[in-house]
C-alpha positions as CSV (number, residue, x, y, z in Angstrom):
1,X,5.0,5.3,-34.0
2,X,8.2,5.2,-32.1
3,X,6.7,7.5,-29.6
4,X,3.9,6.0,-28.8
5,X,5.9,3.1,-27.6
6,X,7.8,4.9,-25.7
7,X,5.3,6.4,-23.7
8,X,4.0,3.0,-22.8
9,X,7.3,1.8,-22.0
10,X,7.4,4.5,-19.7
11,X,4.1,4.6,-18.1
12,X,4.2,1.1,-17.1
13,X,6.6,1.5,-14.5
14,X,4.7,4.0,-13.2
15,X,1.0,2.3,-13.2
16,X,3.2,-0.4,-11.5
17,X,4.6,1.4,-8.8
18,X,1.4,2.9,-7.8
19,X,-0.8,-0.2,-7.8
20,X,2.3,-1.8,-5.5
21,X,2.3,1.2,-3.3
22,X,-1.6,1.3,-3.2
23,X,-1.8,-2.4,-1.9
24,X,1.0,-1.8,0.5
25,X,-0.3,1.0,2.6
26,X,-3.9,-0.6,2.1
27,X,-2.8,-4.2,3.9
28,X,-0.7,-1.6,6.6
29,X,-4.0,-0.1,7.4
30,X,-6.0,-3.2,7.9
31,X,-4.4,-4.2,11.1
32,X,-7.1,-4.3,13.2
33,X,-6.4,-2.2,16.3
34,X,-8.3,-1.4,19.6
35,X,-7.6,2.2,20.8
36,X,-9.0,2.4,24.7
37,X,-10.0,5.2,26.3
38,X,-6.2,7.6,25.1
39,X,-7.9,9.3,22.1
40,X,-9.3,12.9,23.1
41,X,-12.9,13.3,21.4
42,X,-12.1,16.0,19.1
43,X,-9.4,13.5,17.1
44,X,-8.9,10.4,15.2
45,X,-6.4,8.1,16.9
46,X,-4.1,5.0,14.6
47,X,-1.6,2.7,15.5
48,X,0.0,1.0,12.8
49,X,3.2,-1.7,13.2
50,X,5.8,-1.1,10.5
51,X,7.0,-5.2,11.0
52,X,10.7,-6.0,9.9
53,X,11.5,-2.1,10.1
54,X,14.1,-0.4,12.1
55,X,14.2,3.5,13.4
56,X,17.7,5.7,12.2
57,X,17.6,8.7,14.1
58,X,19.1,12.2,12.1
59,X,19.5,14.9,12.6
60,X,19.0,18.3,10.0
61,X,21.1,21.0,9.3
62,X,19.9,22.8,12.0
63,X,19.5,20.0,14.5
64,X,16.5,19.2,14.9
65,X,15.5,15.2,15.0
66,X,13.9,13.2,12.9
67,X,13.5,9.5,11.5
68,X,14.0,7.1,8.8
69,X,12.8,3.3,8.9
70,X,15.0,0.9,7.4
71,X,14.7,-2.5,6.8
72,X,15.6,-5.4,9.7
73,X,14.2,-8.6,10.5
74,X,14.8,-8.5,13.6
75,X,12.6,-5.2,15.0
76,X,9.3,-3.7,14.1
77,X,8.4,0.2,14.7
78,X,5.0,1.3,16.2
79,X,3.6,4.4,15.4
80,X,0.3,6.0,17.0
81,X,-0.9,9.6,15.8
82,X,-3.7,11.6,17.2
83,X,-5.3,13.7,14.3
84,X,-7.2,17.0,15.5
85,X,-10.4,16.6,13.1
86,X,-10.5,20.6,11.5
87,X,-13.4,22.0,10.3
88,X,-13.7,22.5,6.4
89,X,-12.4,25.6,4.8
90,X,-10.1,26.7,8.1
91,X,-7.0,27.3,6.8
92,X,-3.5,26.2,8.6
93,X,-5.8,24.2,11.3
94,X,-4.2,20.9,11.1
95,X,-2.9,20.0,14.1
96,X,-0.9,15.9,14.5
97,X,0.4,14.5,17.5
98,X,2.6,11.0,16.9
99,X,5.0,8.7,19.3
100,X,7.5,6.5,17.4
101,X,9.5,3.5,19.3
102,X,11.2,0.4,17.8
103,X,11.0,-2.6,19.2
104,X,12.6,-6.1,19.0
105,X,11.0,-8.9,18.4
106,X,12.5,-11.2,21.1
107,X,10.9,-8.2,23.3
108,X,8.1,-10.3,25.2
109,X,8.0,-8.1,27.7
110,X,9.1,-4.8,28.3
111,X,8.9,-2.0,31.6
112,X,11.0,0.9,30.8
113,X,10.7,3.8,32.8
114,X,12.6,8.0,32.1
115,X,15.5,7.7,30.4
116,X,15.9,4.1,29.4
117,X,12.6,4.8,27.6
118,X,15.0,5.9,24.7
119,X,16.5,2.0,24.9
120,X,13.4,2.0,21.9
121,X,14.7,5.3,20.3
122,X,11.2,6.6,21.4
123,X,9.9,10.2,19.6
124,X,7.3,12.1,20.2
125,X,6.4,14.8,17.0
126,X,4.3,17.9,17.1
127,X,3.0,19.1,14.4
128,X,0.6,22.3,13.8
129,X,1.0,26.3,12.6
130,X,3.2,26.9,15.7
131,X,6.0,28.6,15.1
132,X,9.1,27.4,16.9
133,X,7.0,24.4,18.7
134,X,6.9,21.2,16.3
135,X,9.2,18.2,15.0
136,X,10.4,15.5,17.2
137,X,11.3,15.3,20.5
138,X,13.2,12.1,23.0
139,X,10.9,10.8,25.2
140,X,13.0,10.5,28.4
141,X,9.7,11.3,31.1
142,X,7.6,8.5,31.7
143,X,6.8,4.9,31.6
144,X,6.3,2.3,28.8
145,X,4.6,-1.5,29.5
146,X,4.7,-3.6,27.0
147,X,3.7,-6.9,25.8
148,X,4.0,-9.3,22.9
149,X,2.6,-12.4,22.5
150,X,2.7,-14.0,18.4
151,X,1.2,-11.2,16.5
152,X,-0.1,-9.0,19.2
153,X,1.5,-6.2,21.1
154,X,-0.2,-4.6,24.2
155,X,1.0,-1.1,25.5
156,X,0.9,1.3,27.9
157,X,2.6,4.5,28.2
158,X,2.3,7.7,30.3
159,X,4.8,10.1,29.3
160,X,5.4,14.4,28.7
161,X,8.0,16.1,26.9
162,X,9.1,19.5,28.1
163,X,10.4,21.0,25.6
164,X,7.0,21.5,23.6
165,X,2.8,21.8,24.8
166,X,1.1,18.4,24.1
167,X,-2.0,17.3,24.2
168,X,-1.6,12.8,24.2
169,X,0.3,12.0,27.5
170,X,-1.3,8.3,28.0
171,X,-1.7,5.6,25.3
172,X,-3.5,2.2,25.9
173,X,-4.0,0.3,22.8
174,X,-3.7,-3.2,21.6
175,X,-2.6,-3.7,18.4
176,X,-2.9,-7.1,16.3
């Protein structure tokens, strides 16, 4: 008897996390979004706004870069990803393109251009089955404009990496 209580106690934590977790990602998703004219044909292209969320750039063991985001009222953190759509049953196909920035919310306006680009902690990640060319990368080559008004961020952004092959070097989108 004194098990089966227990198993309940424990379970309901967990049916309670997930049904939280589900409805999170599910209202993240709903943003509606316009994608124009950036996303190649052979790919899925999002954009999703992570509001009240901050970037931490690390860094591993071995030095490569990546991110956590961290709560903050007073920045939110875009993130576009180009999916390569893979035909069933080929193994190790997957291929994701992704760029990162943070912005603040007093940001009405921005025009950053090379190396102040990084003024948003701006990534760009790479990842596929090729060996020695993905994770993230600084953006410090190209040009971000940007605007906010209430909910709705408009940007543009032309921009290459050097270090790695890429496929997304322009983004359009409006995001609301």
């Amino acid at each position: 008897m004194m098990k089966y209580y227990f198993k309940k106690i424990m379970l309901f934590p967990l049916a309670f996390g997930l049904t939280f977790c589900s409805s999170q990602k599910s209202t993240i998703k709903n943003n509606p979004v316009v994608i124009e004219k950036s996303c190649p044909d052979d790919g899925i292209c999002t954009v999703e706004i992570l509001r009240n969320k901050r970037m931490e750039i690390k860094k591993d063991d071995f030095g490569s870069i990546y991110y956590q985001t961290v709560d903050s009222q007073e920045t939110s953190v875009l993130v576009y990803q180009y999916n390569r759509k893979v035909e069933k049953g080929l193994q190790d196909g997957n291929y994701r393109e992704e760029i990162v920035f943070e912005i603040k919310k007093t940001d009405k306006k921005l025009l950053l251009q090379d190396f102040k680009l990084q003024q948003t902690k701006m990534l760009y990640g790479r990842f596929c089955f090729c060996k020695g060319e993905t994770g993230y990368y600084e953006v410090t080559k190209g040009t971000l404009k940007l605007n906010q008004v209430n909910n709705n961020i408009n940007f543009d952004l032309d921009f290459i990496v050097t270090e790695v092959p890429q496929i997304i070097t322009t983004i359009h989108t409006a995001v609301k």
